[in-house]
N, C-alpha and C positions, 0 to 999 in steps of 0.2 A: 283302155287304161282308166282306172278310179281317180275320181277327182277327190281331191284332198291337201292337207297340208304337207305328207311324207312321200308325196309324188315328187321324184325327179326321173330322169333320160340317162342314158352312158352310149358315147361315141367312145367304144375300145382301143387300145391299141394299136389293135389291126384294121383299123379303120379310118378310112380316107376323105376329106370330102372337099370339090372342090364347088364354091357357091357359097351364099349366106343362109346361117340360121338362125331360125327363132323358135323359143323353147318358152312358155307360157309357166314354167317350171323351172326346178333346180339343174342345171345341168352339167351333169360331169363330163370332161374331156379329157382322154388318155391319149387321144391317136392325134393326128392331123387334118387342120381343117384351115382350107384357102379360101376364105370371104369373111362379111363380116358376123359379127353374132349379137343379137339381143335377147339379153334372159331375165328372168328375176333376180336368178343366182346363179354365179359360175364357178365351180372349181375345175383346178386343171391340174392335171399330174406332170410328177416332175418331168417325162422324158415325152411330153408331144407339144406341139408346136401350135401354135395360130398365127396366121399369117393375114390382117384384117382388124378391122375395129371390132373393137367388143365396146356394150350398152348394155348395163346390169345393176341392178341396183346392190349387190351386191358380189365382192367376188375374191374367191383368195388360190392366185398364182403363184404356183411353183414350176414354171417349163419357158418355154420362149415365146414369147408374143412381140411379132414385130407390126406396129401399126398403134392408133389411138385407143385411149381408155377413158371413157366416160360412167365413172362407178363412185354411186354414192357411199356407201362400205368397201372400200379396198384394203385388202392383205397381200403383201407381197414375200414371199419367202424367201429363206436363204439361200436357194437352187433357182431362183426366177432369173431368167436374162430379156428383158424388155426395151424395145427401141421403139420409141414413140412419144408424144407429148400426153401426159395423164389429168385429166378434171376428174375431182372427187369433191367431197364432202367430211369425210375419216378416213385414214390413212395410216397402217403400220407398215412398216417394213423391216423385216431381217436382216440382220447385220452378215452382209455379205452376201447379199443382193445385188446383180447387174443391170441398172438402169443408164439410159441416154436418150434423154427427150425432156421436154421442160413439164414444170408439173405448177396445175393451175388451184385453188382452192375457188373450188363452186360457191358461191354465195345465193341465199336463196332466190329464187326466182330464176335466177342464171342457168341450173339443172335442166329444167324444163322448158328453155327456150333450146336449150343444142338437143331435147329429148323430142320437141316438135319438128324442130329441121331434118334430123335420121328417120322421123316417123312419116314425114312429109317427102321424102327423097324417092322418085321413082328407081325401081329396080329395072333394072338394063336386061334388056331382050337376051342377051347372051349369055346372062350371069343366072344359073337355077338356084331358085332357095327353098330350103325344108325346113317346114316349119311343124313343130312338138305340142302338141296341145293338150292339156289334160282334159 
């Protein structure tokens, strides 16, 4: 794959994954995915799920994420059903949007102490993760 700025990934539909990923890139997600995820950028379609933390510096959800959000640009759509507590920095949300979890506003320097402790967290013998690299 070309490195560049117009590189992104697509987990389809029909596509499952259980374990964490990491995408060095924009990544789109249609299907399902059990673990957690760090990207640059994340968008997710409205009918699949993440189930796991996501860490993204940018990210605009339309489907169900149940688990934490650590996202400097967040968008949340009018189809998102989200359970979890969210740290950002910017924040829209659509009007008729499902959220339940507390939402934190990241103040600087704050981002990248919880982006050192996820980068710092050993990954568990049992848990596989794919990682996307341009």
């Amino acid at each position: 794959m070309a490195s560049g700025s117009n590189t992104f990934s697509v987990l389809g539909a029909d596509m499952s994954i259980k374990g964490d990923v990491e995408a060095a890139t924009e990544l789109h997600v249609e299907g399902r995915i059990e673990g957690d995820i760090r990207c640059a950028s994340l968008v997710q379609g409205e009918g699949s799920e993440i189930h796991g933390a996501i860490h993204a510096e940018s990210a605009r959800l339309s489907g169900t994420v149940r688990g934490s959000l650590t996202v400097r640009d967040l968008v949340i759509l009018k189809s998102a059903s989200i359970e979890g507590d969210v740290h950002y920095d910017a924040l829209t949300i659509e009007q008729g949007a499902h959220i339940e979890g507390r939402f934190t506003h990241s103040m600087p320097g704050t981002d990248r102490a919880i982006e050192s402790r996820l980068v710092e967290a050993p990954a568990q013998d049992d848990e596989p993760t794919l990682t996307i690299a341009s």
